[in-house]
N, C-alpha and C positions, 0 to 999 in steps of 0.2 A: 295129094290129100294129107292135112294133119289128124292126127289122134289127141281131140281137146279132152281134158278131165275138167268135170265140175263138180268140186262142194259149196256148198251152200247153208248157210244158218235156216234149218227148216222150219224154227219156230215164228219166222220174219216175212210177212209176204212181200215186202219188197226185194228181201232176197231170193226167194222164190219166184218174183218175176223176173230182175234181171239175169235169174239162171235160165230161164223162160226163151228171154230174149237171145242169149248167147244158144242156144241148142237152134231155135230158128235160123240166126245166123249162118250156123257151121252147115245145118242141112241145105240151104239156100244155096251153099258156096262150096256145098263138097268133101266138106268133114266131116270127118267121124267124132260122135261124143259118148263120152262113159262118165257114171257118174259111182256112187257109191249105194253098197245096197240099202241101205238106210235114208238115203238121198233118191233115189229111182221113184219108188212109188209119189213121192209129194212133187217131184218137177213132171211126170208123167198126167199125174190126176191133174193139175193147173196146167196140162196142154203142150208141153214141151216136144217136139215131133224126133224120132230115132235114136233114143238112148239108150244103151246097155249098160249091165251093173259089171264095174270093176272094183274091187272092193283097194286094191293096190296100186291102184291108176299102171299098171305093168305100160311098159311102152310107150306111155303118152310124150305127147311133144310139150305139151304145156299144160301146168292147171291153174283156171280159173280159180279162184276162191274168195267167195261171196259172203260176206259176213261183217262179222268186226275182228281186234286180235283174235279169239277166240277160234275163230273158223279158220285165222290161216295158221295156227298152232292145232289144232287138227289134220290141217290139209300138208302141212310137211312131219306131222307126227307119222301120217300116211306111207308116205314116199319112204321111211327109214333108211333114208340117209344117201336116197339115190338126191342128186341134184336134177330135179327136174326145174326148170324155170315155171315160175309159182306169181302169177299174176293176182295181187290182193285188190279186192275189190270193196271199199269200206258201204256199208248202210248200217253201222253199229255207231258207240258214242263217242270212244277215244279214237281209235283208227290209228294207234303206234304203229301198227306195222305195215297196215294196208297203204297203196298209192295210188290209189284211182277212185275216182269218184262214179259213182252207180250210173251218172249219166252217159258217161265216157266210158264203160265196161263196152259196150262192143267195138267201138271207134279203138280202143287199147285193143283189143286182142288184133282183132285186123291191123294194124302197125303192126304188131309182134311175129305176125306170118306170113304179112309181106315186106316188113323193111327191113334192115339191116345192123347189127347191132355195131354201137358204137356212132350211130349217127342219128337213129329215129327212136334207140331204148337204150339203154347198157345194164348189166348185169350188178347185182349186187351182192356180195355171196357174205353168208354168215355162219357164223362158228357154232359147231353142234356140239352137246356137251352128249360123251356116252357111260352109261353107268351096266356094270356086270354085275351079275348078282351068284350069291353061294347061299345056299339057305339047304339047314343038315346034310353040310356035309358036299352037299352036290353041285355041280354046275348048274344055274337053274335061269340062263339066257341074258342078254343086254338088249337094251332100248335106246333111242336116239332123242335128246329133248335141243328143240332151240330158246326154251329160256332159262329153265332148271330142271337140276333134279333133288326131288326134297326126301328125308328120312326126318319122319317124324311120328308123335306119340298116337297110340291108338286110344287110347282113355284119360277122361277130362279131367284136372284136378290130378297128375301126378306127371312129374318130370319125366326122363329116360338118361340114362347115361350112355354117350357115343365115344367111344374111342376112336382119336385121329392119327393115322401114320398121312406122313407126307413124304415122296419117294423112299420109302421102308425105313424111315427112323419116327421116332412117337412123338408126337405133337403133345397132345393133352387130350383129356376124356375131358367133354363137355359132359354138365346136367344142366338139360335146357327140354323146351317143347320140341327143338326138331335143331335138322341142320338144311340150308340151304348150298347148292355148289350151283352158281348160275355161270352162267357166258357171259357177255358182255353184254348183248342183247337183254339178255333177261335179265340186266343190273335195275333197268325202268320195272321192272315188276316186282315179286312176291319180295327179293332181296331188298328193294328200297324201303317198303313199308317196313320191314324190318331193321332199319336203319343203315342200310350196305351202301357203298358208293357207287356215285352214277360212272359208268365205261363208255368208251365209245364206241362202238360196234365194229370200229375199222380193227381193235385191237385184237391180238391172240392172248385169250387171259383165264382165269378161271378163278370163279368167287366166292369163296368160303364166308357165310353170313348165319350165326347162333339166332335161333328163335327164342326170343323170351329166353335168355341165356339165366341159371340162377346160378350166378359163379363172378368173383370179380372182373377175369379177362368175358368182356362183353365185344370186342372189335371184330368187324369183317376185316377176314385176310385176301389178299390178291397177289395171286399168284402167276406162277411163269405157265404156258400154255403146254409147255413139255412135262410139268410135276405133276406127280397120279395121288389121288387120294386112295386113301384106303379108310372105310370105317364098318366100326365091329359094335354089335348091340350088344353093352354088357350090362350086369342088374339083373332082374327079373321080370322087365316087363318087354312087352313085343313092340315092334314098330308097325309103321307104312311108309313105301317106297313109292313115289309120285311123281311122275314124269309130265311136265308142264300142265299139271296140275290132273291126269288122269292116275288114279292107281293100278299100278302093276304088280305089287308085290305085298306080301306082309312076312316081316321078319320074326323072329325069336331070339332071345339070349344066344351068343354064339356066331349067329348070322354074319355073314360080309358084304357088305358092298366095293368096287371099285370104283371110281370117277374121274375121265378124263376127257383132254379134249380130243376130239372125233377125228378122224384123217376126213371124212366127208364133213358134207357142208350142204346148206339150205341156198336157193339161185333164189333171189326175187329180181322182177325184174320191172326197172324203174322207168317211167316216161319224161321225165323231167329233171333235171339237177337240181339232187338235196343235199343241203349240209345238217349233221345231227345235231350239232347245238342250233338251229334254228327249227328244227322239227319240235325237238324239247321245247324250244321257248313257246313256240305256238299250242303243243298237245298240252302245257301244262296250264296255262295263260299267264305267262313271266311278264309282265309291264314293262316296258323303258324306262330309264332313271335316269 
């Protein structure tokens, strides 16, 4: 018997059916499903038969995750940094991260706990970025992001000044709206719009990207996967710390953060052979020339 976890985009009934569909499944066949307690009552109420709330997916063999990127930057925000194999199941618009399509969500999971990996799936493992935090004074915990993690302004209409050490020697105090330190992964998101380079995801790297920077040096830096950031809120005014895109902190003058890359890692696990510059060309729609 497996321990399936399911999330789910609750706002989506199609993603709430195919979570539907995947609990009938596992009952059918002898699994055990957990879902999250904010996910339980909406797959419950649409019918879903023998789910319990785990809010940690603790001990699951696999999780489902039903959604768009969104739900599976949730569903490994979840896991904090346990490598559980993380099955994305796309009904959203872009589907950068997901690899299955809704129709094929049970047909994938059933391959996944009866074949064999390296012949019917293989693994895909992706670099986690981890940020610790000090705020007055104290140790005040770390979070695990797989695309970024962002410090930036809490009030509209006024810059912040961020002081950068880079393995303990000073970089320079940006005055910008924020800073970005993405992964590789997260080089296709919030870092691009703000003009960072595209990474491959195979690589181990770390991506220094100024928001709205008001200062001449305007460039994302990339870095070696082994150099640690270090940034300090100086000036007067306070930040927020944002972990793929949810808030976990708020800073003050003083404050630090650290930022590196994670010893753990995010497992997706893929049905089919991809290569990333063809993902890219298709998710962005690149033309032939």
């Amino acid at each position: 018997m497996a321990r399936v976890g399911i999330a789910i985009h609750r706002f989506r009934e199609d993603a709430v059916g195919v979570g539907v569909d995947i609990a009938a499944w596992c009952s059918s066949n002898g699994h055990e499903c957990v879902s999250s307690a904010a996910d339980l009552p909406v797959l419950t109420s649409a019918g879903a038969p023998g789910i319990r709330s785990d809010d940690d997916f603790g001990d699951v063999d696999v999780l489902v995750s039903i959604g768009g990127d969104g739900t599976m930057l949730r569903s490994v925000r979840s896991l904090a940094g346990r490598p559980v194999p993380v099955i994305g199941v796309n009904v959203g618009l872009l589907g950068y991260l997901t690899g299955v399509e809704q129709a094929s969500a049970v047909d994938a999971l059933g391959v996944f706990l009866n074949g064999q990996s390296g012949h019917q799936y293989t693994f895909d493992d992706r670099m986690l970025v981890r940020v610790r935090i000090w705020s007055g004074g104290s140790y005040a915990g770390e979070h695990f992001a797989l695309n970024e993690i962002v410090v930036e302004k809490k009030e509209t209409g006024h810059t912040v000044r961020l002081a950068v050490d880079i393995d303990g020697a000073h970089f320079t105090t940006y005055a910008a709206d924020g800073l970005i330190v993405a992964s590789p992964t997260g080089s296709t998101a919030y870092s691009m719009s703000a003009r960072g380079p595209i990474l491959s995801p195979r690589m181990r790297a770390l991506l220094v990207t100024p928001v709205s920077p008001h200062m001449l040096f305007d460039r994302a830096l990339v870095l070696d996967a082994s150099e640690k950031i270090r940034i300090e809120v100086l000036g007067h005014r306070s930040v927020n710390v944002a972990s793929d895109g949810e808030l976990v902190h708020s800073l003050r003058p003083g404050d630090v953060v650290e930022v590196d890359a994670a010893g753990e890692y995010a497992r997706f696990v893929r049905f089919e052979a991809t290569r990333f510059h063809q993902i890219l060309k298709s998710k962005f729609g690149l033309a032939d020339r």
